[in-house]
SEBAVO-603479 format. One record per residue: x, y, z negated of N, C-alpha, C, O in turn; chain. Coordinates in pm, whole numbers, plus 50000, padded with zeros to 5 digits. Layout:
BEGIN
    n_xx    n_yy    n_zz   ca_xx   ca_yy   ca_zz    c_xx    c_yy    c_zz    o_xx    o_yy    o_zz   guza
       X       Y       Z       X       Y       Z       X       Y       Z       X       Y       Z      A
...
END
This chain:
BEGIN
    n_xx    n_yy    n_zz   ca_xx   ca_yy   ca_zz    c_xx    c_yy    c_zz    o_xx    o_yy    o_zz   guza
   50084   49881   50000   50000   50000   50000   50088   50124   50000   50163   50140   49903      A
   50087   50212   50097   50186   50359   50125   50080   50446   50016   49963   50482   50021      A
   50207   50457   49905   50151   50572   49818   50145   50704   49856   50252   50765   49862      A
   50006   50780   49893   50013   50871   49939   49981   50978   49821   49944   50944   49708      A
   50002   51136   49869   49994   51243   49778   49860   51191   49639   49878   51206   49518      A
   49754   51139   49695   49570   51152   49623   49649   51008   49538   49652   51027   49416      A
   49719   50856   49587   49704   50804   49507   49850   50815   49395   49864   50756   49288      A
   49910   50874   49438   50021   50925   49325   50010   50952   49251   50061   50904   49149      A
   49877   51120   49263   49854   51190   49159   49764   51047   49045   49811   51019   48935      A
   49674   50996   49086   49555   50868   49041   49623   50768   48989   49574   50690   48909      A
   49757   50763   49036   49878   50642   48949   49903   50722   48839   49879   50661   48735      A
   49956   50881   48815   49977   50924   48720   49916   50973   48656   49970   51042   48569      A
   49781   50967   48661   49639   50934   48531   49663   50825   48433   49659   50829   48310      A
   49699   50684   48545   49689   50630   48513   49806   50590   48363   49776   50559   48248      A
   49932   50606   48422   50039   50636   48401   50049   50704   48201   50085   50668   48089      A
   49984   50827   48280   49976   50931   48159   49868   50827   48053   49880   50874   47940      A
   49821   50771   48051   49703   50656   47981   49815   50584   47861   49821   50573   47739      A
   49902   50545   47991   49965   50383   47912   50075   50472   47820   50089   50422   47709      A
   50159   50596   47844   50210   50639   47781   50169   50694   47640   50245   50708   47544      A
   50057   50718   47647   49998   50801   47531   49943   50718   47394   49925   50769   47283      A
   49917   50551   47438   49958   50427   47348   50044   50474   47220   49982   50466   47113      A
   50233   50541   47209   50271   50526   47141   50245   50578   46980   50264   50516   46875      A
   50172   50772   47013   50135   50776   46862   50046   50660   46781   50080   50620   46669      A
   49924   50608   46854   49829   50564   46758   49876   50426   46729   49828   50372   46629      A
   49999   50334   46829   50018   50211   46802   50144   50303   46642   50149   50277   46522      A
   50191   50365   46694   50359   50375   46571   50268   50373   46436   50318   50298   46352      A
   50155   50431   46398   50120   50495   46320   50049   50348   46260   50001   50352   46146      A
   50044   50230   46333   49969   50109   46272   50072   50058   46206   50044   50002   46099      A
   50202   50063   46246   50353   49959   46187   50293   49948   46030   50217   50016   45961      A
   50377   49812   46011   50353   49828   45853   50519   49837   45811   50515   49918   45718      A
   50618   49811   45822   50710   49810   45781   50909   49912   45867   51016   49952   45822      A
   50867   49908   45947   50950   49937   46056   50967   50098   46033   50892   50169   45968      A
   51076   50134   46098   51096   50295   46041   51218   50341   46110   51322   50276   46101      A
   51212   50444   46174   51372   50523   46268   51384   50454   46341   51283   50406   46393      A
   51495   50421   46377   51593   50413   46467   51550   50220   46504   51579   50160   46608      A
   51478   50163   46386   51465   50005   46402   51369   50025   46520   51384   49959   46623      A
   51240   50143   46501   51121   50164   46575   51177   50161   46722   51126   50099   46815      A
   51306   50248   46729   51341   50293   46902   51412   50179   46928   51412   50149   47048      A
   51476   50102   46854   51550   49981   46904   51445   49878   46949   51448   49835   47065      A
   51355   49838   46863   51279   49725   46909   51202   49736   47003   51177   49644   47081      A
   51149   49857   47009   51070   49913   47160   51155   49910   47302   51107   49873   47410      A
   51300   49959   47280   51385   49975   47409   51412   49865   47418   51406   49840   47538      A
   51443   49766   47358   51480   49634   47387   51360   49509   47431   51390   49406   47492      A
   51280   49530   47406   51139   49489   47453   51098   49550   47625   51040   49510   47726      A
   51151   49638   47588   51154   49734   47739   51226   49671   47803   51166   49603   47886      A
   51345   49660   47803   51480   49636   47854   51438   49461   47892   51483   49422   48000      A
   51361   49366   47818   51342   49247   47852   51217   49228   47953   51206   49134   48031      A
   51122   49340   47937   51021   49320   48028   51084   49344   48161   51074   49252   48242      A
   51156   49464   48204   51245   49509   48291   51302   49375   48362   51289   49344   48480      A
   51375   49297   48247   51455   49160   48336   51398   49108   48443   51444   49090   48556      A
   51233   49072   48374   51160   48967   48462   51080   49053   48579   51024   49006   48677      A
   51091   49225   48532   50919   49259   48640   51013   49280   48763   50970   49236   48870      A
   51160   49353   48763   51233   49381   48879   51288   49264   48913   51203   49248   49001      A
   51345   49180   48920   51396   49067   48982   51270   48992   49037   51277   48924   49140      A
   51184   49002   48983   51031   48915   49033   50962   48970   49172   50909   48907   49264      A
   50987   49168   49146   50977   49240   49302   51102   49270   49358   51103   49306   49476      A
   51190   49264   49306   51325   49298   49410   51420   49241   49433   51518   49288   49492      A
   51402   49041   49356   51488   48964   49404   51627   49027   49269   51622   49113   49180      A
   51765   48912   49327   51880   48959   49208   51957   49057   49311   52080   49061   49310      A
   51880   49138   49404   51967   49221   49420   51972   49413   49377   52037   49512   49411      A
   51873   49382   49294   51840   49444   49215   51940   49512   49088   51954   49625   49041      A
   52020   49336   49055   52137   49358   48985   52246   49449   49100   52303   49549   49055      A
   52269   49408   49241   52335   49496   49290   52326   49654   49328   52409   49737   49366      A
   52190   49656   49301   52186   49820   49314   52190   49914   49208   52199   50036   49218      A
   52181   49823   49076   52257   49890   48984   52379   49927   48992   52412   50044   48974      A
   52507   49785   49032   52612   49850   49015   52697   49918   49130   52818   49935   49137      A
   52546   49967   49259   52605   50045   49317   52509   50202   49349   52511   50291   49434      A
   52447   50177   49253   52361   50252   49293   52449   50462   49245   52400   50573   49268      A
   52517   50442   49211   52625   50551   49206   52592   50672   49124   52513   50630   49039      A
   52612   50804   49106   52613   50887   49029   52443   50898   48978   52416   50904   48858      A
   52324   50899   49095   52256   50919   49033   52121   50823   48974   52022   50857   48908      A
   52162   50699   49025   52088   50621   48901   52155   50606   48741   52084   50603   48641      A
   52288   50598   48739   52342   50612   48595   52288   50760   48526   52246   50760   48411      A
   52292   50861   48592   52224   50982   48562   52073   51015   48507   52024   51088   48421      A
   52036   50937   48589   51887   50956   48553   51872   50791   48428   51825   50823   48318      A
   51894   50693   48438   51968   50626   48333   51943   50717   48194   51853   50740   48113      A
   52086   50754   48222   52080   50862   48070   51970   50923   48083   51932   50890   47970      A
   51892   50977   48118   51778   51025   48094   51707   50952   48016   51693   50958   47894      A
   51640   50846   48134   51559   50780   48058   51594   50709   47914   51506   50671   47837      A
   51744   50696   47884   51766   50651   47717   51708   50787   47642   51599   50794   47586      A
   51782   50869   47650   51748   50990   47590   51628   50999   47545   51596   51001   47426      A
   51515   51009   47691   51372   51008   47640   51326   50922   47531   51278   50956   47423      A
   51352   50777   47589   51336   50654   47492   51324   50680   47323   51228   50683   47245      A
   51489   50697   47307   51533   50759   47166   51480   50828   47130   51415   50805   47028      A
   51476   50970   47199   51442   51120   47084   51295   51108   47087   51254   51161   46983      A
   51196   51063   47157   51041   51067   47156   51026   50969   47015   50963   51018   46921      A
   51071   50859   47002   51056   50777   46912   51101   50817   46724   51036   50821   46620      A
   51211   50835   46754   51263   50936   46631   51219   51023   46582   51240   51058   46466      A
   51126   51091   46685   51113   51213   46654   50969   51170   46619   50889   51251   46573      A
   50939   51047   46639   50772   51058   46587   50773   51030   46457   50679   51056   46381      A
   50945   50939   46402   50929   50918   46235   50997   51041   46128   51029   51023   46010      A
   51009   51179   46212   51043   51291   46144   50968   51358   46133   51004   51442   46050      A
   50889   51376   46162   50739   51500   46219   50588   51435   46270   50566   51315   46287      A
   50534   51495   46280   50385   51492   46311   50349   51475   46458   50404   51547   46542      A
   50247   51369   46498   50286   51365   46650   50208   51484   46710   50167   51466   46825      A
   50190   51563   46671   50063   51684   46706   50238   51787   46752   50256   51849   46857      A
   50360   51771   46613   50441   51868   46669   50529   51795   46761   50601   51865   46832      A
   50533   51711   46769   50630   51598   46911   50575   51648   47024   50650   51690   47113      A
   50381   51651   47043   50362   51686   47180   50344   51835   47200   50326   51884   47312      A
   50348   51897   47103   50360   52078   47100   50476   52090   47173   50475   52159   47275      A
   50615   52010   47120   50739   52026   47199   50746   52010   47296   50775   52102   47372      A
   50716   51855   47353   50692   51828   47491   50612   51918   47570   50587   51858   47674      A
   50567   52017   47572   50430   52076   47650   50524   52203   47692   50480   52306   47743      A
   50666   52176   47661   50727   52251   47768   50821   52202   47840   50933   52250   47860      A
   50778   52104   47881   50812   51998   48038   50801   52081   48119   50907   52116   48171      A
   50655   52159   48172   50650   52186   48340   50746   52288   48289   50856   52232   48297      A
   50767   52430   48232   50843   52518   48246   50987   52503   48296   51050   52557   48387      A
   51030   52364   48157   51157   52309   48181   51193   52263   48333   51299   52290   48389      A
   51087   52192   48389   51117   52102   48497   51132   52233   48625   51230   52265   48693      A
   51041   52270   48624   51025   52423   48703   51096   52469   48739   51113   52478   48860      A
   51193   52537   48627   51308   52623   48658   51438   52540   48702   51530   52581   48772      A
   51424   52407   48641   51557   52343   48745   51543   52304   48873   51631   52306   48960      A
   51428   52267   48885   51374   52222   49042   51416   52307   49122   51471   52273   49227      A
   51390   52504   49071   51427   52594   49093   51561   52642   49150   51609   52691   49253      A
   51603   52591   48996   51759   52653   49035   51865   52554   49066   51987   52570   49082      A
   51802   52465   49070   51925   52330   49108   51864   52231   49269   51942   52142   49303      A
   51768   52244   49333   51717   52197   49414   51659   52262   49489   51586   52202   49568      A
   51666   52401   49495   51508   52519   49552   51401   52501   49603   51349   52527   49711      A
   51367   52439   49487   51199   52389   49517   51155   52517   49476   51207   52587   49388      A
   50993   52560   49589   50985   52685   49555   50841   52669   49467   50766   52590   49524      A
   50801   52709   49378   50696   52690   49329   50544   52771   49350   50520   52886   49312      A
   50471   52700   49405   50347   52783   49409   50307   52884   49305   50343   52857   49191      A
   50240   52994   49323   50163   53063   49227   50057   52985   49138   50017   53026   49029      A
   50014   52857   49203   49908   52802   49178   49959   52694   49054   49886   52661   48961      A
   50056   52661   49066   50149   52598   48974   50195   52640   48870   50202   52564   48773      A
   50239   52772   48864   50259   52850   48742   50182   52891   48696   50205   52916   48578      A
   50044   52926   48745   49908   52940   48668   49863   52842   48567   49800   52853   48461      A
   49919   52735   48638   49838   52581   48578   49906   52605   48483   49850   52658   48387      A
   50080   52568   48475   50162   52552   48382   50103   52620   48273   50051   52565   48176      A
   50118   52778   48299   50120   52858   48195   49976   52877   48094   49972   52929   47982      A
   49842   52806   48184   49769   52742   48125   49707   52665   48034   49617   52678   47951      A
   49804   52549   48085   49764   52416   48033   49892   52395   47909   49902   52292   47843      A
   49972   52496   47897   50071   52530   47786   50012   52605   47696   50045   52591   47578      A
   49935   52678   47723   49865   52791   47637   49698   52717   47541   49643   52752   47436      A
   49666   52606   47641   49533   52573   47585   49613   52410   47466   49545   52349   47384      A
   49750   52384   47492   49821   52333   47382   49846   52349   47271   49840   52276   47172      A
   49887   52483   47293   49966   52592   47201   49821   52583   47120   49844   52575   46999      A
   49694   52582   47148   49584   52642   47117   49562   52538   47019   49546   52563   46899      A
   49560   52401   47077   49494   52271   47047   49618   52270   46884   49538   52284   46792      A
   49708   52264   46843   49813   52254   46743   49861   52349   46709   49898   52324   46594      A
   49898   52483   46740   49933   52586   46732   49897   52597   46548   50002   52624   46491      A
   49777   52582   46444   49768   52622   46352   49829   52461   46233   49839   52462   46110      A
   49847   52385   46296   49916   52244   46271   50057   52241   46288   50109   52138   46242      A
   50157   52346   46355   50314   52307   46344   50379   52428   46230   50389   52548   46250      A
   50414   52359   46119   50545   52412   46090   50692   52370   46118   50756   52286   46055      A
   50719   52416   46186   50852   52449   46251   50985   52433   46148   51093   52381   46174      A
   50935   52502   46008   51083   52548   45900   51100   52417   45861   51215   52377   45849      A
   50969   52307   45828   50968   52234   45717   51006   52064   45842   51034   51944   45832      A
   50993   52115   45893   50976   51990   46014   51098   51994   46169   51096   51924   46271      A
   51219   52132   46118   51276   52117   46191   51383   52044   46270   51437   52081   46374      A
   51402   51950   46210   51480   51812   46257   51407   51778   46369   51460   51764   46479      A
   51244   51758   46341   51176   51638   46422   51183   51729   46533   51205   51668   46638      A
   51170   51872   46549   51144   51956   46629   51282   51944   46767   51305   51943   46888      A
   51319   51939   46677   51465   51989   46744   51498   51818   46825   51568   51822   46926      A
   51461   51715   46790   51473   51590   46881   51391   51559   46968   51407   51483   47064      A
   51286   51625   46933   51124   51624   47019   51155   51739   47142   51074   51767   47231      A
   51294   51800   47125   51261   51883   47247   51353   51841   47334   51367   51908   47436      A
   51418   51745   47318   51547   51647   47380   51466   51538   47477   51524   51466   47558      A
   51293   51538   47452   51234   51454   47534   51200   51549   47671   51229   51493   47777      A
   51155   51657   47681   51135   51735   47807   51259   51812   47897   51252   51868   48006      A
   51395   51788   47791   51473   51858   47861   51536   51725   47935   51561   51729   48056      A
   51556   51634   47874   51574   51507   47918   51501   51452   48070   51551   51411   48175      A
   51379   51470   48032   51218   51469   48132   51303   51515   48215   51376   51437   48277      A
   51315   51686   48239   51316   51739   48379   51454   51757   48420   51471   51827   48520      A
   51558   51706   48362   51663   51628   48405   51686   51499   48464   51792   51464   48515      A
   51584   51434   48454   51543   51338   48532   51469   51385   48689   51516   51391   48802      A
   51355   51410   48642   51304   51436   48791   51365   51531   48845   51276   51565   48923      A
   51441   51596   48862   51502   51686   48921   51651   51610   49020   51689   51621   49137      A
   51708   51519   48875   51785   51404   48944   51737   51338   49079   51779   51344   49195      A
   51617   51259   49008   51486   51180   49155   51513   51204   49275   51552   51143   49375      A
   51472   51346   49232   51457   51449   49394   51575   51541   49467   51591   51596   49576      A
   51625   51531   49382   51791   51609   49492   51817   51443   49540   51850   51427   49657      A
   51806   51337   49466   51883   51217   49583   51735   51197   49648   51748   51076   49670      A
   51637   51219   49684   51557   51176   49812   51583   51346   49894   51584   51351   50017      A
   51597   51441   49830   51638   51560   49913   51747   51548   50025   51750   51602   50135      A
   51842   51456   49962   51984   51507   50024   51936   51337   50115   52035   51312   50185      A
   51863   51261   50129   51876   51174   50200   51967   51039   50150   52024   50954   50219      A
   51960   51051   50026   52053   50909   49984   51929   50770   49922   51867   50764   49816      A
   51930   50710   49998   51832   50565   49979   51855   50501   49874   51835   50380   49874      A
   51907   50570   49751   51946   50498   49629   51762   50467   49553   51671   50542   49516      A
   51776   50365   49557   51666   50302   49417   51671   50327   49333   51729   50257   49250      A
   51613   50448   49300   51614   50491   49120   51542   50368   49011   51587   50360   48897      A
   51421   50268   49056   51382   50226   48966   51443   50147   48893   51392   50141   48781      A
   51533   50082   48907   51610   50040   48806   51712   50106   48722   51805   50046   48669      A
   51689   50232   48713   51746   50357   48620   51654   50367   48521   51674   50463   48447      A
   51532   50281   48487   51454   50255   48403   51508   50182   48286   51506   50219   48169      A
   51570   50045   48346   51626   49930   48306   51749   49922   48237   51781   49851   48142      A
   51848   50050   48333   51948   50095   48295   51926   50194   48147   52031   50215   48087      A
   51839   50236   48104   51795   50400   48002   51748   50297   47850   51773   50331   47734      A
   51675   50168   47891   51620   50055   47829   51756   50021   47752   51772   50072   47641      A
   51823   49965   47786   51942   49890   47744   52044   50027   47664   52092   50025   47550      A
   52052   50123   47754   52170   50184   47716   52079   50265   47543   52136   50309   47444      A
   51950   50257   47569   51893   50289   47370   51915   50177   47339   52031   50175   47298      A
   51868   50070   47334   51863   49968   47301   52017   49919   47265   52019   49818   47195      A
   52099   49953   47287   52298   49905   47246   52302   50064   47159   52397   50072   47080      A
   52206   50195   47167   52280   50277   47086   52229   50270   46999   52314   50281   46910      A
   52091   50252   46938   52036   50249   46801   52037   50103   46733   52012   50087   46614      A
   52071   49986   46831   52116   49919   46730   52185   49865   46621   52161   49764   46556      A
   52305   49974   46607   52378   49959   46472   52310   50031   46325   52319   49992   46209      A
   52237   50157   46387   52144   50182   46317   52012   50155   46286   51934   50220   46217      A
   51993   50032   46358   51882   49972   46303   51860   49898   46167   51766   49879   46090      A
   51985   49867   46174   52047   49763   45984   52009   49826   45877   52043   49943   45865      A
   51944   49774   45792   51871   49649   45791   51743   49613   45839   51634   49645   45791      A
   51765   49549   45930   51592   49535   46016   51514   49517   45864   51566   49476   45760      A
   51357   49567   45886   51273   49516   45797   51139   49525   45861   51040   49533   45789      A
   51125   49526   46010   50995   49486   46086   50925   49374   46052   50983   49267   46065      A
   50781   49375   45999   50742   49243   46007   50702   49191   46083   50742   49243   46187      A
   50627   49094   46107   50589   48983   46289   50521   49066   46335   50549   49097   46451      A
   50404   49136   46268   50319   49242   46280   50360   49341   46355   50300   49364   46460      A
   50459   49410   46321   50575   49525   46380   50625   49524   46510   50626   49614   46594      A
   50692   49341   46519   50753   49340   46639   50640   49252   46738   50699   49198   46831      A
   50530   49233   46738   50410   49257   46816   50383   49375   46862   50348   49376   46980      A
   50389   49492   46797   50338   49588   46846   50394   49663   46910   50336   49744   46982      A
   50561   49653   46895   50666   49716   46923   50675   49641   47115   50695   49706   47218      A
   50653   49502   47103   50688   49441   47224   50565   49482   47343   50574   49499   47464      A
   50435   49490   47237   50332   49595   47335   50319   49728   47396   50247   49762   47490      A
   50403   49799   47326   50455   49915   47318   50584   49944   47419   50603   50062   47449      A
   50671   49846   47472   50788   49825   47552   50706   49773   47700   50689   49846   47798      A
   50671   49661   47690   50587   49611   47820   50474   49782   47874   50509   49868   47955      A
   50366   49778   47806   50303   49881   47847   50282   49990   47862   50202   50040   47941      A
   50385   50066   47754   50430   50212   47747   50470   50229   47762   50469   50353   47757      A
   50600   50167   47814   50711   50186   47841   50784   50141   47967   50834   50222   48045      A
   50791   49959   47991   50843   49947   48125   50755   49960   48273   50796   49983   48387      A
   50600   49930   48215   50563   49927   48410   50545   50081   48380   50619   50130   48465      A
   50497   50171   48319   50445   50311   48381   50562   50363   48393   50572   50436   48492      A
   50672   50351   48319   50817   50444   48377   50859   50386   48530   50886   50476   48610      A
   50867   50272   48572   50857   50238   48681   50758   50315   48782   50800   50396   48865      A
   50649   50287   48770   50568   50376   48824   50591   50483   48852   50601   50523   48968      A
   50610   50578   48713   50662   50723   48734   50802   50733   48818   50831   50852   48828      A
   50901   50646   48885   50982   50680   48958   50935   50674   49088   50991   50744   49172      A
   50849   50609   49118   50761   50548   49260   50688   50712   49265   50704   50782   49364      A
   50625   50749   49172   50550   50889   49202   50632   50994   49260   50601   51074   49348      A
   50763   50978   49185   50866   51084   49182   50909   51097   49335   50976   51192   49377      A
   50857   50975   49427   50938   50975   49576   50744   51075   49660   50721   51064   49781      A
   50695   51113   49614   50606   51154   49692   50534   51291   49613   50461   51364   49680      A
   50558   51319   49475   50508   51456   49387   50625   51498   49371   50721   51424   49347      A
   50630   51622   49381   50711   51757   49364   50755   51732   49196   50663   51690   49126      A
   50860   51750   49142   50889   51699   48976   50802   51839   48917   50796   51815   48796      A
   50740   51956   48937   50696   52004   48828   50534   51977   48866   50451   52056   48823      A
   50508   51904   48920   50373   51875   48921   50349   51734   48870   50239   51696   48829      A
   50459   51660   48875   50476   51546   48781   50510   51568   48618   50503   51477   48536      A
   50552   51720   48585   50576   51743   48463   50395   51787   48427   50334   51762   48324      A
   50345   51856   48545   50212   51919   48464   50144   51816   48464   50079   51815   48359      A
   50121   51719   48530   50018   51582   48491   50042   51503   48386   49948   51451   48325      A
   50183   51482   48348   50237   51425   48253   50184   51473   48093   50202   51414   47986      A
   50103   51618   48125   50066   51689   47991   49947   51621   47972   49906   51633   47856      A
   49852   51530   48072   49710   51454   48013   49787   51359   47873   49745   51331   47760      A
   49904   51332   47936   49974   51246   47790   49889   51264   47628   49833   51183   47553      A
   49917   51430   47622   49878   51485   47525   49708   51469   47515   49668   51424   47408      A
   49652   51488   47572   49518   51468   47586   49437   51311   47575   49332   51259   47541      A
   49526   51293   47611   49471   51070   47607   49530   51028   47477   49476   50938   47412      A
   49681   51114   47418   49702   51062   47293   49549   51149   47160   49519   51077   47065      A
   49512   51217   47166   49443   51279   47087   49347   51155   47065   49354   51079   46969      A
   49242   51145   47188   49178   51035   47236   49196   50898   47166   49094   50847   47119      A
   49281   50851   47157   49351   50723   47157   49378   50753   46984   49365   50649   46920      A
   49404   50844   46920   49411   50888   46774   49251   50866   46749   49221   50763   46688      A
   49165   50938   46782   49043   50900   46739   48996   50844   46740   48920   50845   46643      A
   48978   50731   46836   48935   50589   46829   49010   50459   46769   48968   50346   46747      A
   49136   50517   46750   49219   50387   46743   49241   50430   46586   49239   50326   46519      A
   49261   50553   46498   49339   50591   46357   49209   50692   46314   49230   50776   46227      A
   49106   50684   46361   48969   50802   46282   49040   50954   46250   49019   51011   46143      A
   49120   51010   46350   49161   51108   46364   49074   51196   46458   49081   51192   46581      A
   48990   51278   46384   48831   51309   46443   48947   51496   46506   49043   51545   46446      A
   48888   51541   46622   48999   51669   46622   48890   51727   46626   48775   51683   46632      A
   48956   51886   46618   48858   51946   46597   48835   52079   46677   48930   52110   46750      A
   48721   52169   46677   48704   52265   46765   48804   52286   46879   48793   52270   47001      A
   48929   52338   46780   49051   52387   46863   49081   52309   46971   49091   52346   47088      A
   49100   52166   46912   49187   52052   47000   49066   52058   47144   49097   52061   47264      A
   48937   52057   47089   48846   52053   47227   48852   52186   47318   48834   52203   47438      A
   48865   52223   47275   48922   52378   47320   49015   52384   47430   48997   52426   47545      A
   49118   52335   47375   49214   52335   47433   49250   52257   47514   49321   52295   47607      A
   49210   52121   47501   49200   51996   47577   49126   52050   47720   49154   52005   47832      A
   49021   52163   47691   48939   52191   47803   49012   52241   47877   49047   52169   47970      A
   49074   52392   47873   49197   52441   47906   49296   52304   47996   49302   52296   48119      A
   49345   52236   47927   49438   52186   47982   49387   52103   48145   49434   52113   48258      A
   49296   52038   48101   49220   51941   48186   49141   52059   48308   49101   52022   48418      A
   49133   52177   48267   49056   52210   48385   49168   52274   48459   49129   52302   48572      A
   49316   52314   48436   49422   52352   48451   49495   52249   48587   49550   52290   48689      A
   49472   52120   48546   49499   52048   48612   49407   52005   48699   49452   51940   48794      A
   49262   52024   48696   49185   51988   48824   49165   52103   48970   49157   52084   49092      A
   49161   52262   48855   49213   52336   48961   49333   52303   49054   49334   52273   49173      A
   49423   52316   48974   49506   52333   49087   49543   52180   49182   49608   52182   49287      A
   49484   52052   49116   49514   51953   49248   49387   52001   49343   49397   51954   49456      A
   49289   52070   49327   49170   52132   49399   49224   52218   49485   49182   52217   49601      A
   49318   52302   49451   49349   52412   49554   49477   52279   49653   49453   52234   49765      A
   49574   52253   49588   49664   52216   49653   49601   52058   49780   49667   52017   49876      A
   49490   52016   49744   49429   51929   49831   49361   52011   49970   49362   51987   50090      A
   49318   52088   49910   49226   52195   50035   49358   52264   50093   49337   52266   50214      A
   49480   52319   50070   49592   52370   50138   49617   52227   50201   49597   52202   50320      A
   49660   52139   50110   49741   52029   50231   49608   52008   50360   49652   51969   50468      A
   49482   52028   50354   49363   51959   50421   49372   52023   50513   49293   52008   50606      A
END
């Protein structure tokens, strides 16, 4: 099936769904905590990875890792980065201030696309952004302290700068014409958390319970939709993959209330509205321009 512009954006609904899993599953653990949380997840990742790419791309898959050259190891580090600091940062802080941080992805992604690729950005794009950032700001804005919570803050923002260091990576190698396979820079980001937080994982104390949820959490939140999200990355512009990426925030709220009786309130609907109509405008305008 040729992923076109309509089902890219409809993969990364989908996408944005399976990601948004991690607050309400972390928040069930009974025993597990730091750095054990990002290890057992990346390594669960890192094993689903073994079987889903060799199953679609054969073992040569292993060879395009070790030739796949500057910018799958690049984007690699990315994806560890993300892995790590999203996870960490959910056992330092509040996940309301994890996705306050994250919700400056499109800006981030924006200005490098900008200044490192000259992608030029629509007006219609920076409307959204500055939007669907503002009806965030709205939704948590009276929920972050910053003084008391600044550790978590400060690792939670290592996930969007990370983010649009990635897609920005993506797209200068399909820009410049190099046929490198990023998706196994997934696999590569899996392993390389997975070997760094495991010395700090000691003394494991996950119970069976834990590493169930952790291995659900790697398979579905982690290895097919990041896959996915590199497949999007060959046909969406990276800051329109950063502004869809913000339903994240919106499906995790969702996924809090049904899954942890985390009822939100005025604001969050508020703002949720904001965000969501932020993003239907503008795939509305940008469908009728491409039409």
């Amino acid at each position: 099936m040729k992923l076109t512009h309509s089902r890219a954006v409809a993969l990364m609904l989908l996408i944005t769904l399976m990601w948004s899993m991690a607050g309400v599953v972390t928040r069930q653990l009974e025993a597990a905590r730091s750095f054990e949380v990002t290890f057992w997840r990346s390594f669960f990742t890192a094993l689903s990875l073994l079987v889903i790419l060799p199953f679609f791309q054969g073992r040569v898959v292993f060879s395009r890792i070790r030739h796949g050259g500057m910018a799958l190891w690049l984007s690699g580090a990315c994806w560890s980065v993300m892995f790590t600091a999203f996870m960490v940062a959910l056992t330092l802080t509040t996940v309301a201030n994890v996705l306050v941080t994250m919700a400056l992805g499109p800006f981030i992604t924006a200005l490098m696309a900008r200044l490192f690729i000259g992608h030029r950005i629509p007006a219609r794009t920076w409307a959204a952004i500055a939007l669907a950032s503002a009806g965030i700001a709205w939704m948590y804005g009276g929920q972050v302290d910053l003084r008391s919570q600044l550790a978590g803050t400060l690792v939670a923002l290592m996930v969007p700068l990370a983010g649009s260091c990635n897609w920005t990576v993506v797209q200068h190698s399909r820009a410049h014409g190099k046929n490198i396979d990023l998706v196994p820079s997934v696999l590569v980001g899996a392993v390389i958390s997975a070997l760094a937080t495991l010395p700090l994982a000691f003394p494991f104390s996950a119970t069976p319970h834990d590493i169930g949820l952790l291995a659900v959490l790697g398979l579905f939140q982690l290895a097919i939709p990041c896959v996915l999200a590199v497949l999007c990355a060959s046909v969406l512009k990276a800051p329109e993959i950063a502004l869809l990426a913000l339903l994240e925030v919106i499906f995790g709220i969702l996924l809090a209330w049904v899954g942890a009786g985390e009822v939100p309130g005025a604001s969050v609907l508020t703002g949720g509205s904001l965000v969501i109509g932020a993003l239907v405008v503008n795939e509305l305008i940008g469908w009728r321009q491409r039409a």
